[in-house]
Wavefront OBJ file of the C-alpha trace (Angstrom):
o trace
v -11.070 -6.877 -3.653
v -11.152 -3.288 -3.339
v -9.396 -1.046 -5.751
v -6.013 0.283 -4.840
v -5.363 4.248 -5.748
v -3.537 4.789 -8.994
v -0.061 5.982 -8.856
v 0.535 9.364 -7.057
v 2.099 12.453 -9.152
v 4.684 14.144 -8.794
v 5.728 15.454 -5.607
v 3.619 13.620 -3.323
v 4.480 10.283 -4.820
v 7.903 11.473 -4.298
v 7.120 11.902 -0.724
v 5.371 8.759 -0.150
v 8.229 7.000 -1.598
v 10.286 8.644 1.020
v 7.740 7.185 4.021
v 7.832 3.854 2.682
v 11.367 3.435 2.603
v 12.243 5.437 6.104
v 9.874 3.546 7.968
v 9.809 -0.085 6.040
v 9.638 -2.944 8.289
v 12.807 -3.435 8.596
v 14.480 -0.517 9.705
v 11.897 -0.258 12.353
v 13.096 -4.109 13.211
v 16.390 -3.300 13.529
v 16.095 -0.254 15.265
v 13.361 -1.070 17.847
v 15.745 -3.243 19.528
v 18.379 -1.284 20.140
v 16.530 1.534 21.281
v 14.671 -0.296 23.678
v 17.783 -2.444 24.964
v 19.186 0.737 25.826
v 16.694 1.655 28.479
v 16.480 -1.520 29.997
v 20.089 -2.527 30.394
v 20.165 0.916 32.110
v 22.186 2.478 29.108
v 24.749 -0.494 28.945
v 26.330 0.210 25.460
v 28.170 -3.484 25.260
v 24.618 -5.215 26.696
v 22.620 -2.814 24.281
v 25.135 -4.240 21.415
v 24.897 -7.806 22.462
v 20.489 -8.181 23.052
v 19.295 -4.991 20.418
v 21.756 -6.534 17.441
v 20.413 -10.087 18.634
v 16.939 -8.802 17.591
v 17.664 -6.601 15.059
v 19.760 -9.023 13.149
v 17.635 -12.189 13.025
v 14.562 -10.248 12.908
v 15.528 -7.446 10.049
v 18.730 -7.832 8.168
v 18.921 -12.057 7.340
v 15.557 -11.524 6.419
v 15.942 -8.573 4.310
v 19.163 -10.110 2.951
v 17.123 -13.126 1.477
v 14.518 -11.004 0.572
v 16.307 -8.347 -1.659
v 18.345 -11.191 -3.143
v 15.505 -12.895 -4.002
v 14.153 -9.095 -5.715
v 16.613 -9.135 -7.788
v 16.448 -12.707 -8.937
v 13.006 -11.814 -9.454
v 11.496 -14.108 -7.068
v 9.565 -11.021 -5.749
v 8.147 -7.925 -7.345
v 10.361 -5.998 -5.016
v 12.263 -5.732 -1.755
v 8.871 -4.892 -0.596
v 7.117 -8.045 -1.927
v 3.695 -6.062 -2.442
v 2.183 -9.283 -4.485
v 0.442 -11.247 -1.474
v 1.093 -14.347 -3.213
v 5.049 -14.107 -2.851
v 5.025 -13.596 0.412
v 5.033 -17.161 2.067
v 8.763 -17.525 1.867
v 9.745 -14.084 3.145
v 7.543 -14.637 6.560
v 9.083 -18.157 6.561
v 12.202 -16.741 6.381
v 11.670 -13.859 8.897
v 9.887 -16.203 11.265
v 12.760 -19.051 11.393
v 15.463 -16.392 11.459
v 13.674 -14.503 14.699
v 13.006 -17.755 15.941
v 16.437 -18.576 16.347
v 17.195 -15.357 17.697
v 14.221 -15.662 20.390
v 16.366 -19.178 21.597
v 19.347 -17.131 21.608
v 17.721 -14.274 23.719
v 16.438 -17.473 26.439
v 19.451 -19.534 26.435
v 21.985 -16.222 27.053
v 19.548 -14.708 30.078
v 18.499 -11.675 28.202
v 16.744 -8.967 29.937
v 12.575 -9.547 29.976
v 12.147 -6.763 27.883
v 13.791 -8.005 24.734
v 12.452 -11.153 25.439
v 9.336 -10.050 25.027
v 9.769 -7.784 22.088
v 11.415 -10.788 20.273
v 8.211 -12.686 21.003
v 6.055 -9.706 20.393
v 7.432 -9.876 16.605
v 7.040 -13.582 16.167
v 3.620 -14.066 16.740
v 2.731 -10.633 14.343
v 4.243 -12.464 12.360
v 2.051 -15.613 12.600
v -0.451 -13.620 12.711
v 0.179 -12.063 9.641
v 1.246 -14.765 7.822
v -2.305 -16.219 8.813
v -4.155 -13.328 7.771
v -2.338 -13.088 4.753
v -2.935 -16.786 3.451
v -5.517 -18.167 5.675
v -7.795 -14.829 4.849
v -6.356 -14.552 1.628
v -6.160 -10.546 2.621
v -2.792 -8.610 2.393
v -2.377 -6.862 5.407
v 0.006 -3.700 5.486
v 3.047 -5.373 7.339
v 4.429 -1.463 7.376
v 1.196 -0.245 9.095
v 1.956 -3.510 11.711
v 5.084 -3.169 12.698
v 5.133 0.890 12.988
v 2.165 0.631 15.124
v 3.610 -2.107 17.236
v 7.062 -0.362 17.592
v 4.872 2.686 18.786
v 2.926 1.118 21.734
v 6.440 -0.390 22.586
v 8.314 2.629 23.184
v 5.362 4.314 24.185
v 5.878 1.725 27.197
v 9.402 1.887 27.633
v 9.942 5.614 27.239
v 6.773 7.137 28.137
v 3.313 8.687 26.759
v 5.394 11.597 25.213
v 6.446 9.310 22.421
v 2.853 9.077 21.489
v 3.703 11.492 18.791
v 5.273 8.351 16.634
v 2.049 7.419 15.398
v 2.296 10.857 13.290
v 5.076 8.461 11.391
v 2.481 5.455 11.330
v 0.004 7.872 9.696
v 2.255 9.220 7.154
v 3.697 5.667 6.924
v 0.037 4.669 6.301
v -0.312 7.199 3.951
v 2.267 6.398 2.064
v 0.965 2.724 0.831
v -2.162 3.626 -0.096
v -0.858 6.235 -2.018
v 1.361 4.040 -3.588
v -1.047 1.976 -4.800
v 0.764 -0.996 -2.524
v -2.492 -1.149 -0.139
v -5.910 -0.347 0.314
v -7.252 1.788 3.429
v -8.892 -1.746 4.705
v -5.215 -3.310 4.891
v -3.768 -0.074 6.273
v -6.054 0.216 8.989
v -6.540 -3.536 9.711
v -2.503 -3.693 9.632
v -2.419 -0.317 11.911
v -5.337 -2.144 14.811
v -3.254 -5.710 14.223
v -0.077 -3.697 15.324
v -1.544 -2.006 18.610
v -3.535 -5.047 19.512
v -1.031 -7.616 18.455
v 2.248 -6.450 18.510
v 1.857 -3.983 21.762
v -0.683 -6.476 23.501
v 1.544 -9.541 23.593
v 4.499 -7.026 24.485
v 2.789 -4.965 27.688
v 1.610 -8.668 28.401
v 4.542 -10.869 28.738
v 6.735 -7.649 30.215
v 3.848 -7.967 33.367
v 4.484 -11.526 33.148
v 8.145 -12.225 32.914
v 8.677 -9.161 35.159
l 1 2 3 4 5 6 7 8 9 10 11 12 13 14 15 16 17 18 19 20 21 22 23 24 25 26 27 28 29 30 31 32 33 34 35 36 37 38 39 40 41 42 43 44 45 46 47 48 49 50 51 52 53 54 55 56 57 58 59 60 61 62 63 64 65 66 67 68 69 70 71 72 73 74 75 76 77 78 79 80 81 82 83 84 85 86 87 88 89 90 91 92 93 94 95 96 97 98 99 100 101 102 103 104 105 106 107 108 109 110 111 112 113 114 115 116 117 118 119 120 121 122 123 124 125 126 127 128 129 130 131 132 133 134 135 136 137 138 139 140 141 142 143 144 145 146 147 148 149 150 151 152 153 154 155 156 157 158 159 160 161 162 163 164 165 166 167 168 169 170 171 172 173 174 175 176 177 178 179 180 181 182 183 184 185 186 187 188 189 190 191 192 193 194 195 196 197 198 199 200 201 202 203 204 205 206 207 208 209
């Protein structure tokens, strides 16, 4: 197992603090949607509503309910759940609660596009929920889902938006200097997220296109 930095002084702990919070799963989650829904309902604020807070709700803010309630019970080390062993019920959680908003996304004729970010989540999570138990190797789900949201956007809104993965770096950064990750479950999370996360996205938008 390798050895995680010791905690960051000062200043740039404060900093990395900062990172982790701004861009923790779950405010990229409930964002992504919403962004993205506004492109491709072509800037239709009720249909952005409706399909982004579809998404963002099931996939970010039941989960993250659960999950801080659960913190403070202390089911969990934190809202973060950085022990790999406590996370099987948060990415049961988080996939059931997506799931259901995935049916809700088919059944109501939502656009492709949200269809296949909602799908694009679920099976990162899988995957990472594999990884994490099946591997027995705690990949960064911040480093995931940053990198994902990145390729996404990068799609919908163009190469300039390229510069996000300057926030997956520092977002990197952050747990590792934290002492929440290693580089090896930055990095791995960071490749899962492009190749995972963006793959089955850029794939299924061809597809259900």
């Amino acid at each position: 197992m390798p050895t995680l930095s010791t905690e960051a002084p000062g200043a740039r702990r404060h900093v990395a603090r900062i990172a982790t919070e701004v861009l923790a799963p779950w405010v990229w989650v409930l964002g992504l949607p919403l962004v993205v829904a506004w492109k491709v309902t072509g800037h239709h604020l009720g249909e952005t509503a409706l399909w982004g807070l579809v998404v963002g709700v099931t996939g970010s803010l039941i989960p993250m309910a659960v999950i801080v309630r659960g913190a403070r019970k202390g089911k969990w080390d934190s809202h973060h759940v950085t022990d790999r062993a406590g996370r099987l019920v948060p990415f049961a959680v988080c996939i059931g609660s997506l799931a259901a908003g995935f049916a809700v996304l088919i059944a109501g004729g939502a656009p492709h596009e949200m269809v296949a970010l909602a799908a694009a989540e679920l099976v990162c999570l899988v995957a990472a929920l594999a990884i994490t138990f099946g591997l027995k190797f705690k990949i960064s789900m911040h480093a995931m889902v940053a990198a994902g949201a990145a390729v996404m956007l990068i799609r919908v809104y163009g190469p300039w938006l390229a510069l996000l993965f300057l926030a997956v770096g520092w977002v990197c950064w952050s747990r590792v200097e934290l002492g929440d990750h290693s580089k090896a479950e930055v990095v791995t999370g960071t490749g899962a997220g492009v190749v995972i996360g963006g793959g089955v996205y850029l794939f299924l938008e061809a597809v259900l296109t």
